[in-house]
C-alpha positions in Angstrom: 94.5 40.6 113.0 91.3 40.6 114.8 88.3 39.5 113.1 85.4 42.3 112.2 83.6 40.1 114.7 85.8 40.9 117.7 86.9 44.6 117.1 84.5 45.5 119.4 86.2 43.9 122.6 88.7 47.2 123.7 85.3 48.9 124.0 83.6 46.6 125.5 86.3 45.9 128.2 86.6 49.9 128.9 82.7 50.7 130.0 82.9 46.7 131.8 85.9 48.6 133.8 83.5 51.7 134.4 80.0 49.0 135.8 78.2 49.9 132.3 76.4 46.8 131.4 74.4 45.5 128.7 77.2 46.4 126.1 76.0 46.1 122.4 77.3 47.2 118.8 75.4 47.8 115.8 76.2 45.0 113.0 78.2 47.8 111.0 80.7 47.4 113.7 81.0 44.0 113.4 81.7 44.1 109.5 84.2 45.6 107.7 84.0 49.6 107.9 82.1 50.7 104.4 82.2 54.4 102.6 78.7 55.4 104.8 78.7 52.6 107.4 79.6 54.1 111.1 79.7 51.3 113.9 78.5 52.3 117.2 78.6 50.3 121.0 76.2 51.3 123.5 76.1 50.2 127.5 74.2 52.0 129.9 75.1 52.1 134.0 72.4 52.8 137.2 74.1 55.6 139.4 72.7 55.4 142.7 70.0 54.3 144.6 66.3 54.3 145.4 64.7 57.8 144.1 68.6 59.4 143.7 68.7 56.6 140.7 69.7 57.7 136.9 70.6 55.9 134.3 73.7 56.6 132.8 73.5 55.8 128.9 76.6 55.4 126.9 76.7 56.1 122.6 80.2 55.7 121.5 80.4 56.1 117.6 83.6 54.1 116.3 86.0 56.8 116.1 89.5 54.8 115.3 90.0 52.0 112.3 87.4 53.4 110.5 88.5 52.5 107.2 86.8 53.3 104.2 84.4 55.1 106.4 86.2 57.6 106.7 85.3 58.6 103.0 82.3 59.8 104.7 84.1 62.8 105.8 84.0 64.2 101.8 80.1 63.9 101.3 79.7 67.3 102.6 76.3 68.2 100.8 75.5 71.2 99.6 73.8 73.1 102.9 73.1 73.0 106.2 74.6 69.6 108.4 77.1 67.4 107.1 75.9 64.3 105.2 78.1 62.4 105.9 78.2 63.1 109.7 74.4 63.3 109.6 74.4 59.8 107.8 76.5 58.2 110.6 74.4 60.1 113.1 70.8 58.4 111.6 72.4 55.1 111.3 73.2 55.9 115.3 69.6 57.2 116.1 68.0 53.9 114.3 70.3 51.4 116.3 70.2 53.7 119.8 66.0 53.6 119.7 66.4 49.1 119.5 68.8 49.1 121.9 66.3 51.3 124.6 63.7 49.6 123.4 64.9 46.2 124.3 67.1 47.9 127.6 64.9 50.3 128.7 62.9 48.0 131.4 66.3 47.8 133.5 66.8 51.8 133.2 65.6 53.5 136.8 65.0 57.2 137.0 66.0 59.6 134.8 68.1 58.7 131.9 70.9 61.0 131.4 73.1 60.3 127.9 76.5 60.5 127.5 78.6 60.5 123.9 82.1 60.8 122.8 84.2 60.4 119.3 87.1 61.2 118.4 87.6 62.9 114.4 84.9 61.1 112.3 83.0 60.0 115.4 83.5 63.4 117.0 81.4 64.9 114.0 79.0 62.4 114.1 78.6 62.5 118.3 78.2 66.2 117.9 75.4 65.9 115.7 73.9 63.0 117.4 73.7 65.3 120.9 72.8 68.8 119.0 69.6 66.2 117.4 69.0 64.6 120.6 68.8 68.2 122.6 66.3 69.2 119.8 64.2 66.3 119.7 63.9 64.9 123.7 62.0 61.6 123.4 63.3 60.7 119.9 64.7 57.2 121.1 61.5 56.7 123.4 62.8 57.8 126.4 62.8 61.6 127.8 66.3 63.2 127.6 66.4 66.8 129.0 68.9 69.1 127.3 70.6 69.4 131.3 71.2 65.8 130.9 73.1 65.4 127.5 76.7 65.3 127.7 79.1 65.1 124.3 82.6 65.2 124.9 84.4 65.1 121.1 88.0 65.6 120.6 89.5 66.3 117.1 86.0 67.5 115.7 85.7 68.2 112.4 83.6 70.8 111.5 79.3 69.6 110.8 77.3 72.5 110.0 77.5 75.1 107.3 76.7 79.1 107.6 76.3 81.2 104.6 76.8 84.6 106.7 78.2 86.1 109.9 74.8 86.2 111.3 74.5 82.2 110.3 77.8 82.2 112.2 76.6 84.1 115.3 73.7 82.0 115.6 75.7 78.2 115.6 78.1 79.7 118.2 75.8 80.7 120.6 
């Protein structure tokens, strides 16, 4: 019976419990879930000290109580990604470049990014790492392929091939 307002707090508590800091959601997460809404938290951690530094950045996509976002999951498109994925995804990218730029000052070393989801946020953390790996300083700060980490369960399928050689291609 939690408000919209609140929903936010499991999250929040779980990456407290693991010394991420700085935890923030987008405002979709603090509304109720529309048809191409996707609410995201992000918290980011220093690991280590002095020149062994990184920063540890954390984009979790809402990925349970979803609602009527999960009509997302039928706007398909007609080639290539996903639209509805990729929609969720851009709404991530937009929120993830604020957040760095108003965080970024406390990050030290290299900034390594870590994402999970679960179903719909799955597809749409998948997406967000396979965009991030192609396109390094897209939320202003330099993220080498080596250092992008998606761990999905339940992932729906996000890209389309039209042939076996299509098919080869996204599996390698």
């Amino acid at each position: 019976d939690a408000s919209y307002e609140v929903k936010s707090r499991n999250l929040n508590n779980l990456l407290a419990d693991w010394d991420f800091t700085g935890f923030d959601v987008n405002e979709y997460y603090k509304q109720k879930p529309g048809e191409q809404t996707m609410g995201v938290g992000m918290a980011y951690k220093v690991i280590g000290e002095g020149d062994d530094a990184y920063t540890l950045l954390a984009i979790v996509p809402r990925s349970a109580g979803y609602q009527k976002e999960w009509a997302g999951n039928f706007t398909v498109g007609k080639d290539g990604v996903h639209e509805g994925f990729a929609t969720g995804r851009d709404i991530i990218l937009e929120f993830a470049k604020k957040y760095v730029e108003e965080n970024g000052d406390k990050f030290e070393g290299t900034v390594k990014l870590w994402t999970v989801g679960y179903s719909r946020g799955a597809g749409v953390a998948n997406l967000l790492a396979a965009y991030l790996d192609d396109n390094s300083n897209a939320l202003g700060v330099e993220l080498k392929k080596e250092n992008i980490f998606a761990y999905t369960f339940g992932t729906p399928s996000n890209v389309q091939y039209d042939d076996e050689e299509e098919k080869a291609a996204l599996e390698s």
